[in-house]
Biopython code that builds the backbone (N, CA, C, O; Angstrom):
import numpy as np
from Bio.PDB.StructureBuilder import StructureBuilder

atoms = [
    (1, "UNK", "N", (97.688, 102.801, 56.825)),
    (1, "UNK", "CA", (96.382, 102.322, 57.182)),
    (1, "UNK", "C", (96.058, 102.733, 58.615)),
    (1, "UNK", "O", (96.688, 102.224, 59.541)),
    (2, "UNK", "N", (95.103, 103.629, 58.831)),
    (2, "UNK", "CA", (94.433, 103.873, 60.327)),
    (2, "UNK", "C", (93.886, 102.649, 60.788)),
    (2, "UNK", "O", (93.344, 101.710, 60.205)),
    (3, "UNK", "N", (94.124, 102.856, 61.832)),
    (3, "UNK", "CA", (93.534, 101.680, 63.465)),
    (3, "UNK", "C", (92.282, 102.077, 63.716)),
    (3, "UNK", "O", (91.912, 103.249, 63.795)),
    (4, "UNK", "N", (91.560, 101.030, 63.853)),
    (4, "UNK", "CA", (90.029, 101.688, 64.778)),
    (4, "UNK", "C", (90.088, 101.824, 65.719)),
    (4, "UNK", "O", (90.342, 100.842, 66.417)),
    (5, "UNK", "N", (89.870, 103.266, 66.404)),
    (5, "UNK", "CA", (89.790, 104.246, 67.461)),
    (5, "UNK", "C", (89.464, 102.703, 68.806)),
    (5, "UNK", "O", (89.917, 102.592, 69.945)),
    (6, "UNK", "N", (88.588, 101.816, 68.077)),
    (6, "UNK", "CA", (88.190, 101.068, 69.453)),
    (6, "UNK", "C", (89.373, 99.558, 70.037)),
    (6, "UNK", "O", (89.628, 98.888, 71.038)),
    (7, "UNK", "N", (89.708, 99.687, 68.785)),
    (7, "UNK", "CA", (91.447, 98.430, 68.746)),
    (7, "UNK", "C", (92.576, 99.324, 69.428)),
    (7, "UNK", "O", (93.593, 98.995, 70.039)),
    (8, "UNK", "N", (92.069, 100.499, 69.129)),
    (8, "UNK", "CA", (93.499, 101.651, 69.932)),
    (8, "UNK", "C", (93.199, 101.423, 71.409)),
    (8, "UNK", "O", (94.110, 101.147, 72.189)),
    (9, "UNK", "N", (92.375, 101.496, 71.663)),
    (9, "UNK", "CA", (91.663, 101.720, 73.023)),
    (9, "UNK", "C", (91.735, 100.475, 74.233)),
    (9, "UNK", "O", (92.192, 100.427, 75.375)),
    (10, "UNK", "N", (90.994, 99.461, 73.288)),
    (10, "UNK", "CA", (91.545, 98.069, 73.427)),
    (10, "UNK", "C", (92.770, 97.804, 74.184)),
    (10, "UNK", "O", (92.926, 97.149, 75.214)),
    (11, "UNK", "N", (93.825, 98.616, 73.271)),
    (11, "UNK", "CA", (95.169, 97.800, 73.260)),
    (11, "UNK", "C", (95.499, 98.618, 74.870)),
    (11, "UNK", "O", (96.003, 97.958, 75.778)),
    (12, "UNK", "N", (95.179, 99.960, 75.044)),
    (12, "UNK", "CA", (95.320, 100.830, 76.239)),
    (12, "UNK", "C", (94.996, 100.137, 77.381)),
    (12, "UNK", "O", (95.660, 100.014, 78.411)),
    (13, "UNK", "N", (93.563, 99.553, 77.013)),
    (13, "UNK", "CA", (93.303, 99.032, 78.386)),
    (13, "UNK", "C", (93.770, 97.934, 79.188)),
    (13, "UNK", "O", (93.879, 97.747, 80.400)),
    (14, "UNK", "N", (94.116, 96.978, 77.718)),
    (14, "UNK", "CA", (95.518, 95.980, 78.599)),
    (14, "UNK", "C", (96.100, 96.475, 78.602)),
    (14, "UNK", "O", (96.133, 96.689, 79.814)),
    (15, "UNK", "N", (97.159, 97.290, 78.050)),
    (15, "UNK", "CA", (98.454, 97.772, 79.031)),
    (15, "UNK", "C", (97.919, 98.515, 80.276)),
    (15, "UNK", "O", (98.140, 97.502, 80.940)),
    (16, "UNK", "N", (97.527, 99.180, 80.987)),
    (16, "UNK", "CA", (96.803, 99.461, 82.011)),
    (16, "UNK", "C", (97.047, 98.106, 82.938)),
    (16, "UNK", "O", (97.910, 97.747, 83.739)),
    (17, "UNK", "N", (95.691, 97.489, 82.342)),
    (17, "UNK", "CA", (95.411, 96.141, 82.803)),
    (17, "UNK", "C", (96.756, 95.499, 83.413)),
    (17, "UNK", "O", (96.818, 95.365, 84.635)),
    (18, "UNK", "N", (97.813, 95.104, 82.617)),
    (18, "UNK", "CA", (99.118, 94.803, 82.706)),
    (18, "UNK", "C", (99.771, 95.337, 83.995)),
    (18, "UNK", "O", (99.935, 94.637, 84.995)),
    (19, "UNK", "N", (100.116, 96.581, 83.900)),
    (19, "UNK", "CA", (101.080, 97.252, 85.211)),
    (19, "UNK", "C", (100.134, 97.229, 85.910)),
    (19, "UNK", "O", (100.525, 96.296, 86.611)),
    (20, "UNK", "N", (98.581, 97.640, 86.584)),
    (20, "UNK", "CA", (97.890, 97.263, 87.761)),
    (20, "UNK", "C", (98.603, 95.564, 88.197)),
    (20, "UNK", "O", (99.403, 95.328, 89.103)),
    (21, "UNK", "N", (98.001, 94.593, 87.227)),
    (21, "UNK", "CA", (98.669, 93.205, 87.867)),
    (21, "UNK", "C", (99.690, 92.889, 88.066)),
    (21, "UNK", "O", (99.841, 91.928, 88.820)),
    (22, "UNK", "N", (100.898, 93.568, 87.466)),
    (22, "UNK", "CA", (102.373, 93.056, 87.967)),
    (22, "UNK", "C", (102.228, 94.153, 89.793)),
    (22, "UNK", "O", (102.880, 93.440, 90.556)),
    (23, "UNK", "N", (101.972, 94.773, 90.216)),
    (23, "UNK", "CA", (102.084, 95.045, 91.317)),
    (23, "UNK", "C", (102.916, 94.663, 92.876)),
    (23, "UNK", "O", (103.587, 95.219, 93.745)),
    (24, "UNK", "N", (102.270, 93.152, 92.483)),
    (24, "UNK", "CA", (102.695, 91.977, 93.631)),
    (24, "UNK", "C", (102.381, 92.002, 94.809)),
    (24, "UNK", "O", (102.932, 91.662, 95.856)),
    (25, "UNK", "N", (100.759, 92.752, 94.346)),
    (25, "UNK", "CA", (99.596, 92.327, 95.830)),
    (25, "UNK", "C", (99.272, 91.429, 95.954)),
    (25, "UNK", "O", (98.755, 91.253, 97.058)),
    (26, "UNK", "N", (99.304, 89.914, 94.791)),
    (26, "UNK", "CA", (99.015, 88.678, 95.027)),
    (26, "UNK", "C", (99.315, 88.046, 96.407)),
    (26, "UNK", "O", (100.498, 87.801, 96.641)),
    (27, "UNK", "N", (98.312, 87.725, 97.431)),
    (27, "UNK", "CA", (98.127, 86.737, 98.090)),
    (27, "UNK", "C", (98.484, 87.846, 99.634)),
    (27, "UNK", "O", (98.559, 87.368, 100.766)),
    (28, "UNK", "N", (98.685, 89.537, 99.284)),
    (28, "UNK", "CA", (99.130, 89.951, 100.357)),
    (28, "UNK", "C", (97.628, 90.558, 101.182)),
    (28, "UNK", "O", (97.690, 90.703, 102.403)),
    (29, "UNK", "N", (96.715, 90.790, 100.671)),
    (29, "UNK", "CA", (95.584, 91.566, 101.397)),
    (29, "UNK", "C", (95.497, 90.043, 102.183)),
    (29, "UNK", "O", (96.056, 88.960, 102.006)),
    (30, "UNK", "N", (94.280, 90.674, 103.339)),
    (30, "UNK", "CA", (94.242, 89.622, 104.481)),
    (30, "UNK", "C", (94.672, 90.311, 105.944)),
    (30, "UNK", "O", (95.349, 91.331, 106.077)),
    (31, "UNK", "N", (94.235, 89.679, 106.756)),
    (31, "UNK", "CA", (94.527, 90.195, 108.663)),
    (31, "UNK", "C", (95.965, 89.828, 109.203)),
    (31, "UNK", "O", (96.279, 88.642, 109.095)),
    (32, "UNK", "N", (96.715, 90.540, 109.671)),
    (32, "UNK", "CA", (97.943, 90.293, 110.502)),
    (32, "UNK", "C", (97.586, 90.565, 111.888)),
    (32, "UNK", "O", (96.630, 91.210, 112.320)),
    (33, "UNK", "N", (98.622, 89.893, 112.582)),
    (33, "UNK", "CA", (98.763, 90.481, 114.173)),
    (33, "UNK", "C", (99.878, 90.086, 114.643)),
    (33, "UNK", "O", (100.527, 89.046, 114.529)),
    (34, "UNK", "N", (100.079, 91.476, 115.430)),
    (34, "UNK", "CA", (101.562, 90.672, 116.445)),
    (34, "UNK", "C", (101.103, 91.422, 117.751)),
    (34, "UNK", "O", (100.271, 92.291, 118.010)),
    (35, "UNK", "N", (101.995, 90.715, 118.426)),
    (35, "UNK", "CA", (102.281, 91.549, 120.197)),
    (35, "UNK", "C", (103.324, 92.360, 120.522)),
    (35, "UNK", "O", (104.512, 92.060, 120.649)),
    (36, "UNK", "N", (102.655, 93.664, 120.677)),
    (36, "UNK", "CA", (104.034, 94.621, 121.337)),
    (36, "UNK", "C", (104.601, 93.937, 122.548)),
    (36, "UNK", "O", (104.093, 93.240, 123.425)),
    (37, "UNK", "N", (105.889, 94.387, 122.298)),
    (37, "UNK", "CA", (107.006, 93.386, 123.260)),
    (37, "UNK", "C", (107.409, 94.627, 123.667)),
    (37, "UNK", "O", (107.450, 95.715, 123.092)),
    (38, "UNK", "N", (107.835, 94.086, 125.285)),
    (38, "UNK", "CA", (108.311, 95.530, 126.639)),
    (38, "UNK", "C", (107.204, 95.501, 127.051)),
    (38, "UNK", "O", (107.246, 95.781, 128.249)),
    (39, "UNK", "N", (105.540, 95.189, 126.508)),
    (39, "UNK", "CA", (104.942, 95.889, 127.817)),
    (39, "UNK", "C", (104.143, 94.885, 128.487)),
    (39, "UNK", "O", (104.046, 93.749, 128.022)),
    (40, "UNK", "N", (103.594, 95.227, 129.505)),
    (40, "UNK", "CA", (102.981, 94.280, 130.552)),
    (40, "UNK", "C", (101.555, 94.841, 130.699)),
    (40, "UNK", "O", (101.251, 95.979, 131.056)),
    (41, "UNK", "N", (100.786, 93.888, 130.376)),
    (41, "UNK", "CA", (100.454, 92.865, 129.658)),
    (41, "UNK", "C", (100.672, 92.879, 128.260)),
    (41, "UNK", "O", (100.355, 93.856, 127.582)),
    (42, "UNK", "N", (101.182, 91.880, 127.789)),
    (42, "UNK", "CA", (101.704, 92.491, 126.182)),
    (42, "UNK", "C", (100.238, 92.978, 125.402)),
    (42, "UNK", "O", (99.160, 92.559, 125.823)),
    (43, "UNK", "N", (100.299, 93.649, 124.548)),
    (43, "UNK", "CA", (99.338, 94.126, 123.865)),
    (43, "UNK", "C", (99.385, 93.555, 122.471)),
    (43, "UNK", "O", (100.491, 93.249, 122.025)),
    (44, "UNK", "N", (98.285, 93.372, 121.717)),
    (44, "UNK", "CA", (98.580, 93.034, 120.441)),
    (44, "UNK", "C", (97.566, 93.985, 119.594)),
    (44, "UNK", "O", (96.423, 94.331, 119.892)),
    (45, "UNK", "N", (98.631, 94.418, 118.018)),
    (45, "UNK", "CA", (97.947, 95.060, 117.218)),
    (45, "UNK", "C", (97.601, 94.139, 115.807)),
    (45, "UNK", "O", (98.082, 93.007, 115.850)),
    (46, "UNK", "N", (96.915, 94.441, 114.698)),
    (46, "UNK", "CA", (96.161, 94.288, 113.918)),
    (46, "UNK", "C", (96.490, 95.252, 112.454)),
    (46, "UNK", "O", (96.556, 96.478, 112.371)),
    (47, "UNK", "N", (96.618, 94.494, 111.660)),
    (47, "UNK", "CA", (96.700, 95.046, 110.345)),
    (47, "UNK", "C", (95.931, 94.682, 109.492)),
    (47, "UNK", "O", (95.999, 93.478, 109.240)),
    (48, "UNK", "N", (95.003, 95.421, 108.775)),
    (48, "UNK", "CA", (94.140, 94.369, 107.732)),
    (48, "UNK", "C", (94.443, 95.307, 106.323)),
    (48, "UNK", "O", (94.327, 96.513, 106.108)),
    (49, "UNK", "N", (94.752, 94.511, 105.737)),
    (49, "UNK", "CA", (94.890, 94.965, 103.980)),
    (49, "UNK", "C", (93.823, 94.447, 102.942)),
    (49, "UNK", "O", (93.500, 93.313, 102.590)),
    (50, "UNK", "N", (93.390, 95.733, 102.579)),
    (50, "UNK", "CA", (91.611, 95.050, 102.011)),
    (50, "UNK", "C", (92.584, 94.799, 100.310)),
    (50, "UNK", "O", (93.788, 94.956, 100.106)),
    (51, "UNK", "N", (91.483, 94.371, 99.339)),
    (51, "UNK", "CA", (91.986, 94.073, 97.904)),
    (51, "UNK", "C", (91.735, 95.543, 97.306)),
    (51, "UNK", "O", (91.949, 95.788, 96.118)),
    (52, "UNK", "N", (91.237, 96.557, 98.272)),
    (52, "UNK", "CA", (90.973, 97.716, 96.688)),
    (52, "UNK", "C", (92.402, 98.702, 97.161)),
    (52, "UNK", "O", (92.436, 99.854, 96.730)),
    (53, "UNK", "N", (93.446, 98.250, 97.965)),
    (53, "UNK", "CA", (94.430, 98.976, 98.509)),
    (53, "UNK", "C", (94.179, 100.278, 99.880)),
    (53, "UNK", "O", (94.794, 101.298, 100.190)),
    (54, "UNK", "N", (93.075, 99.643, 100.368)),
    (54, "UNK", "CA", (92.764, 100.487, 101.958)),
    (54, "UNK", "C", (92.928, 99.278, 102.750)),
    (54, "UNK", "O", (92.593, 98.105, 102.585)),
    (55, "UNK", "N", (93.732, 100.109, 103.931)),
    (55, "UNK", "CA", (93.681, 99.088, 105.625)),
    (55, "UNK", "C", (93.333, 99.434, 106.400)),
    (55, "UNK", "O", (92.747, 100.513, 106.311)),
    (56, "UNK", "N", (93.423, 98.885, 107.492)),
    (56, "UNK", "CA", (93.443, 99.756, 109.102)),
    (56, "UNK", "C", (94.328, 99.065, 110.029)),
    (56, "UNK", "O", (94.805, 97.947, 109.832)),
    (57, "UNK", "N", (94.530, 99.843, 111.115)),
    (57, "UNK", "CA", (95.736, 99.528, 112.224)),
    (57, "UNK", "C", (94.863, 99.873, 113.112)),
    (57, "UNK", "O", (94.263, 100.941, 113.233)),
    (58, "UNK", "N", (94.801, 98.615, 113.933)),
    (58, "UNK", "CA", (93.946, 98.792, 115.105)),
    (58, "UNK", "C", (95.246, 97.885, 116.516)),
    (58, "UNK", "O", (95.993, 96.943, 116.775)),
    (59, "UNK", "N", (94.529, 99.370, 117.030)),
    (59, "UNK", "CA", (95.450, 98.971, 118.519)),
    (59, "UNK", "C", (94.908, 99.218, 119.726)),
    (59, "UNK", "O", (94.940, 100.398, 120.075)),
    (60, "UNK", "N", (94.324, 98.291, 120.608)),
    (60, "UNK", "CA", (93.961, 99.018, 122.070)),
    (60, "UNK", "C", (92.991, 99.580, 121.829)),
    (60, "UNK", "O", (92.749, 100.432, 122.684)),
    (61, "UNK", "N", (91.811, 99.489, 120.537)),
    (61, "UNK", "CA", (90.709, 100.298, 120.503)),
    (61, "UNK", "C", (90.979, 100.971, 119.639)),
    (61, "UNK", "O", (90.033, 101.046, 118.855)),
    (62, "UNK", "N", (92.258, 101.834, 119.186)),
    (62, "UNK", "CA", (92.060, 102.782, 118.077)),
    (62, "UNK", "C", (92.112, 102.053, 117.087)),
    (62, "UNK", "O", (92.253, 100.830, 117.086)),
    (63, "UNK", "N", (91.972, 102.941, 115.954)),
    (63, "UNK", "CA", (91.407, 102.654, 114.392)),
    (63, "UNK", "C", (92.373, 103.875, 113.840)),
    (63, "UNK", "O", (92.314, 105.072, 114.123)),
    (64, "UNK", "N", (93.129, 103.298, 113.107)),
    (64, "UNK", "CA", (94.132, 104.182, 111.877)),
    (64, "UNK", "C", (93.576, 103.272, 110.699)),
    (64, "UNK", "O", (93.452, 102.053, 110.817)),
    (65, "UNK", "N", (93.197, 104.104, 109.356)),
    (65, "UNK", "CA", (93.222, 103.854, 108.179)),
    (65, "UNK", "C", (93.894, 104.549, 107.198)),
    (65, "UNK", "O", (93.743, 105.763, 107.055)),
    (66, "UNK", "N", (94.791, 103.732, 106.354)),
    (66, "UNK", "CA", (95.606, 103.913, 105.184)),
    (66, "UNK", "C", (95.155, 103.337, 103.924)),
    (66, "UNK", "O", (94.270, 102.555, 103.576)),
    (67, "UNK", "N", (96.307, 104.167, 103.233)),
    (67, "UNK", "CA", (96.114, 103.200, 101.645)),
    (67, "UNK", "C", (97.390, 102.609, 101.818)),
    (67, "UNK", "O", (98.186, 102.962, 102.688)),
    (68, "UNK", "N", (97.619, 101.546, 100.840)),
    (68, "UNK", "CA", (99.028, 100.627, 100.792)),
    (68, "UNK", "C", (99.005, 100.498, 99.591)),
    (68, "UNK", "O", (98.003, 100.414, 98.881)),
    (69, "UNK", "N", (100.115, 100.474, 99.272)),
    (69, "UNK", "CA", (100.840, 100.191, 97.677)),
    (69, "UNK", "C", (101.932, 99.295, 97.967)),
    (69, "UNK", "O", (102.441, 99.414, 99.082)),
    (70, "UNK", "N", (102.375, 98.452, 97.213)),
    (70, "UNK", "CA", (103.388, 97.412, 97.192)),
    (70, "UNK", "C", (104.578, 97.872, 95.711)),
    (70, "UNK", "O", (104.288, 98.197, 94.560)),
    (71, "UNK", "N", (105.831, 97.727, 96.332)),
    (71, "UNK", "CA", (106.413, 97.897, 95.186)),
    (71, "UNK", "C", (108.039, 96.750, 95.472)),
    (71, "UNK", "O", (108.953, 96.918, 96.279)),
    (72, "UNK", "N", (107.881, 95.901, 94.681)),
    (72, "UNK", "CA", (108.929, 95.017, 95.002)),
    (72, "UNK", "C", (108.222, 94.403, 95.951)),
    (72, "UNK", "O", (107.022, 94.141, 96.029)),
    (73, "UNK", "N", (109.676, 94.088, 97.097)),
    (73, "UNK", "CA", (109.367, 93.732, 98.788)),
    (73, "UNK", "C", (109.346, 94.861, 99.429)),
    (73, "UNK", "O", (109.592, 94.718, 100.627)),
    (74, "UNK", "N", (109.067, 96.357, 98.966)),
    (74, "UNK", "CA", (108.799, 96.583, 99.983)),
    (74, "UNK", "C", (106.902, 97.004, 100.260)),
    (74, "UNK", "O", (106.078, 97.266, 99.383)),
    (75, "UNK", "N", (106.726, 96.949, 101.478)),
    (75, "UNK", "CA", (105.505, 97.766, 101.320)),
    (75, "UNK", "C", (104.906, 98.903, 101.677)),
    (75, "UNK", "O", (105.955, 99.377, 102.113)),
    (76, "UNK", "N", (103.783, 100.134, 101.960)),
    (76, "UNK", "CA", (104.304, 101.333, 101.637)),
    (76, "UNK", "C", (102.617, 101.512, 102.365)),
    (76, "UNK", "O", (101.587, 101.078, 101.850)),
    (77, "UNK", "N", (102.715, 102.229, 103.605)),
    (77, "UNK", "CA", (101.487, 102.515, 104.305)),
    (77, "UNK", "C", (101.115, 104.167, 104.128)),
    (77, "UNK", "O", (101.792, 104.960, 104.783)),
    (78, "UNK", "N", (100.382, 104.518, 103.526)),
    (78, "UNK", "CA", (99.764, 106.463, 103.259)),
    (78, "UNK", "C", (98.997, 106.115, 104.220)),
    (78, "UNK", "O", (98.302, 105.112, 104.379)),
    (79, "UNK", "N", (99.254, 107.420, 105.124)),
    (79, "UNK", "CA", (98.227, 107.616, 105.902)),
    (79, "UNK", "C", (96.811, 109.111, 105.391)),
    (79, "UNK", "O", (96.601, 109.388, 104.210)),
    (80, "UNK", "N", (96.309, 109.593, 106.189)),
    (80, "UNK", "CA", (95.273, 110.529, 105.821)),
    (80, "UNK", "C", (96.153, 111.750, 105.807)),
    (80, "UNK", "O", (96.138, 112.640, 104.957)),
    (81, "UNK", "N", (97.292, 111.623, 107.385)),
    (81, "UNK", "CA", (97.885, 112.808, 107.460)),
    (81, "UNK", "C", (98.833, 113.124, 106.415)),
    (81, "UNK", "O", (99.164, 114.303, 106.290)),
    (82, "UNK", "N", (99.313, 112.257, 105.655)),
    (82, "UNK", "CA", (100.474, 112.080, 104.942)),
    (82, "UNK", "C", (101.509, 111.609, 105.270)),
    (82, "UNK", "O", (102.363, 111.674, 104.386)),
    (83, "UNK", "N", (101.975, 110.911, 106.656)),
    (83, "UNK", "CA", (102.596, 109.901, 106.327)),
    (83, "UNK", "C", (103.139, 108.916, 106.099)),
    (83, "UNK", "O", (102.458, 108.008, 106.576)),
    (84, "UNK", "N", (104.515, 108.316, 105.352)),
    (84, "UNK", "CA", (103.932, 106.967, 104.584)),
    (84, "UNK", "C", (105.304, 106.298, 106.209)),
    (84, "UNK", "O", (106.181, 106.808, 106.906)),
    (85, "UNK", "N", (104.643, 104.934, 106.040)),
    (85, "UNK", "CA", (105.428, 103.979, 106.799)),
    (85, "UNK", "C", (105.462, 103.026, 105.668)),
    (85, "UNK", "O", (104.578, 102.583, 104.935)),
    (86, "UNK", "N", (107.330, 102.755, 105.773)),
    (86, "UNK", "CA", (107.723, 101.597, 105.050)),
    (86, "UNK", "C", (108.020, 100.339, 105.683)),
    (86, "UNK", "O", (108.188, 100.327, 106.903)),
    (87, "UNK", "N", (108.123, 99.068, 104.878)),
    (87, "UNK", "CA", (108.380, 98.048, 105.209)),
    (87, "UNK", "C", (108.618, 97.010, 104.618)),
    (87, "UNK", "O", (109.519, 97.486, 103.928)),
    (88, "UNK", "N", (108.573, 96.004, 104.309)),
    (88, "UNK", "CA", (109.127, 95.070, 103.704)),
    (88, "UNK", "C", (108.287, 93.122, 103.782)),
    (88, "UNK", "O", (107.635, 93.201, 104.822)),
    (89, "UNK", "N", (108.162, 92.302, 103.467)),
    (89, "UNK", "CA", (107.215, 91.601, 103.247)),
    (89, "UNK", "C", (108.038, 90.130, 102.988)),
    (89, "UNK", "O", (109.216, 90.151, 102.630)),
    (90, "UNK", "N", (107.467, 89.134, 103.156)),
    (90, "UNK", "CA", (107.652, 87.819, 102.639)),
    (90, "UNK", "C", (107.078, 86.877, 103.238)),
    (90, "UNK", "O", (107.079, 86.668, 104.451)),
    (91, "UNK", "N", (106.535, 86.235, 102.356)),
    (91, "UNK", "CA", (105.832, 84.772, 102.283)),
    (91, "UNK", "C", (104.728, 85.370, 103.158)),
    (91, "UNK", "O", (103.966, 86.208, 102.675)),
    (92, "UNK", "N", (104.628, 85.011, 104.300)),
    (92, "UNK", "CA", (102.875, 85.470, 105.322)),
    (92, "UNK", "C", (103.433, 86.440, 106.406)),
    (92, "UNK", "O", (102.855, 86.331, 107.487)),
    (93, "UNK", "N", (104.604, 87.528, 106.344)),
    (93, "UNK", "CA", (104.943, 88.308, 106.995)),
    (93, "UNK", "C", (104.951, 89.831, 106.522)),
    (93, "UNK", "O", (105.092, 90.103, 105.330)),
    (94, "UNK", "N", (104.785, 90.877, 107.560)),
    (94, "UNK", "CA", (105.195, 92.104, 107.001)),
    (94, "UNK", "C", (105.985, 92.888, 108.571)),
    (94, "UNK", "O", (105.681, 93.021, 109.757)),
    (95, "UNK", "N", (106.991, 93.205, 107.767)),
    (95, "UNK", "CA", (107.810, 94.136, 108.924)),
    (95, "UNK", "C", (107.886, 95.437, 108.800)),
    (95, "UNK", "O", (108.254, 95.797, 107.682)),
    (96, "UNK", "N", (107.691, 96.183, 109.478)),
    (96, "UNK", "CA", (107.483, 97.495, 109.818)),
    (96, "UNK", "C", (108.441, 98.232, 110.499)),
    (96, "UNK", "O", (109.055, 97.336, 111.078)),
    (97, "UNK", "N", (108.997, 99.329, 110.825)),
    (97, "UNK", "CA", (109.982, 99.898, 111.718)),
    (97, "UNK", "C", (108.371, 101.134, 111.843)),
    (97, "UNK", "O", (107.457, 101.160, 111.018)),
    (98, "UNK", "N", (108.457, 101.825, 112.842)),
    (98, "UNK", "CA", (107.571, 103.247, 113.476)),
    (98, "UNK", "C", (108.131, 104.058, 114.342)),
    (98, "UNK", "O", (108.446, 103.681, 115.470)),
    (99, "UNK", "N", (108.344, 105.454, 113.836)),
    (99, "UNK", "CA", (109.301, 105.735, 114.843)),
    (99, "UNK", "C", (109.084, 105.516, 116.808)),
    (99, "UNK", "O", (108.085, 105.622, 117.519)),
    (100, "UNK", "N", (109.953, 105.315, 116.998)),
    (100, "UNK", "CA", (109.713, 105.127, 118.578)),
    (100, "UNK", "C", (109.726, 103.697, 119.357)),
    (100, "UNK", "O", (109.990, 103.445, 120.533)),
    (101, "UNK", "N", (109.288, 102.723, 118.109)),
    (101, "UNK", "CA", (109.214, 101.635, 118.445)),
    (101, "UNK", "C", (109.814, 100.740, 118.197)),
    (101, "UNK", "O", (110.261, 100.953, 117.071)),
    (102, "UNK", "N", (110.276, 99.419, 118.678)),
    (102, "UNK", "CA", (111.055, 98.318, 117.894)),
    (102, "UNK", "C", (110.349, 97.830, 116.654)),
    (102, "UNK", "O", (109.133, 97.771, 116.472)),
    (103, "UNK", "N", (111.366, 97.474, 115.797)),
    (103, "UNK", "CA", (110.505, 96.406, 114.316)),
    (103, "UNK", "C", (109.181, 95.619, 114.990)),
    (103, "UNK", "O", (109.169, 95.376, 116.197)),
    (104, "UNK", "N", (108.173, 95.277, 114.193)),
    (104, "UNK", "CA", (107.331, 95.029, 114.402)),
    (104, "UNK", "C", (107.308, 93.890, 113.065)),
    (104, "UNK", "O", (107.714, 94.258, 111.963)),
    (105, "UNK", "N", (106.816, 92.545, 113.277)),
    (105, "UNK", "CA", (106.898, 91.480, 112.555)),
    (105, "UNK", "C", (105.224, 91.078, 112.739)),
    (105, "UNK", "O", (104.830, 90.396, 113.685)),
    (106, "UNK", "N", (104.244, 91.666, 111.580)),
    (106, "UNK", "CA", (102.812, 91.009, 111.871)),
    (106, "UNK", "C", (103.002, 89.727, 110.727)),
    (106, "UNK", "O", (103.610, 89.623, 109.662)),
    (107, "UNK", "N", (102.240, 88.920, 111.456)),
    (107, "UNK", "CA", (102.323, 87.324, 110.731)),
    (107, "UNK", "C", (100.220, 87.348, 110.550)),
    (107, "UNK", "O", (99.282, 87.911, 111.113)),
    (108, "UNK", "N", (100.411, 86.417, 109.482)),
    (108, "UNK", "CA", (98.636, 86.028, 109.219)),
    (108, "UNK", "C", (98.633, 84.807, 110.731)),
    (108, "UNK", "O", (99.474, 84.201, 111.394)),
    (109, "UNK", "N", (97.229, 84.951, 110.697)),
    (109, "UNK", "CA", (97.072, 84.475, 112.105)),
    (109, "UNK", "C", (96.395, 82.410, 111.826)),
    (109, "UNK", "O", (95.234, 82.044, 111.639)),
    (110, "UNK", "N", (97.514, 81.643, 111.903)),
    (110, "UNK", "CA", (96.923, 80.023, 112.175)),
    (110, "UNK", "C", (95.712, 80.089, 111.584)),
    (110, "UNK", "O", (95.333, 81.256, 111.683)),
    (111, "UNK", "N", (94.693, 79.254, 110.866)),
    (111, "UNK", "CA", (93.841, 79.307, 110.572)),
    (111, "UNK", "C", (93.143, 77.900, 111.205)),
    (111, "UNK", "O", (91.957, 77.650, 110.991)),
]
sb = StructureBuilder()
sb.init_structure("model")
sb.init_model(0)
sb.init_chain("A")
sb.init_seg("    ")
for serial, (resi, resn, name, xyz) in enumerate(atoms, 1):
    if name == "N":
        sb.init_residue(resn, " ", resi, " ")
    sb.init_atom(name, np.array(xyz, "f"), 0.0, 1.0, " ", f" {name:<3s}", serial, name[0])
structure = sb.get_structure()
């Protein structure tokens, strides 16, 4: 017995549907900030993770924008140039390593 072409289709689009939501972007888009430590006056940067998987890194005035993907704990910054910065995540934190710099721990900011 054949399937109707539109029950086939159906069934495609939840599975789709399915692996987009297991992801485990739940509850992660939203604004971070921390303060670079060593310098005087400390400086603080900015992370914002939108819901369609674009951010930006703002520091001191500049503006970097990425895409982010989450896989597990870790999380996974594309840049325009190509490339990716990893890191890792939990509860209202994300940690970062960049080369050159110490770990970087942005927290959501007190509300």
């Amino acid at each position: 017995m054949k399937k109707p072409a539109g029950l086939l289709t159906l069934a495609w689009v939840l599975v789709l549907w399915g692996i987009w939501s297991c992801t485990g972007n739940e509850g992660l888009p939203g604004r971070y900030r921390t303060e670079l430590q060593g310098e005087d006056p400390p400086r603080s940067a900015t992370l914002e993770l939108n819901e369609n998987g674009q951010g930006t890194w703002k520091i001191s005035g500049d503006q970097v924008t990425f895409k982010w993907e989450v896989r597990g704990k870790e999380i996974r910054l594309h840049t325009r140039e190509g490339g990716v910065v990893t890191g890792s995540r939990e509860d209202n934190a994300i940690h970062l390593r960049l080369p050159g710099m110490p770990p970087l721990t942005f927290r959501r900011p007190a509300r």
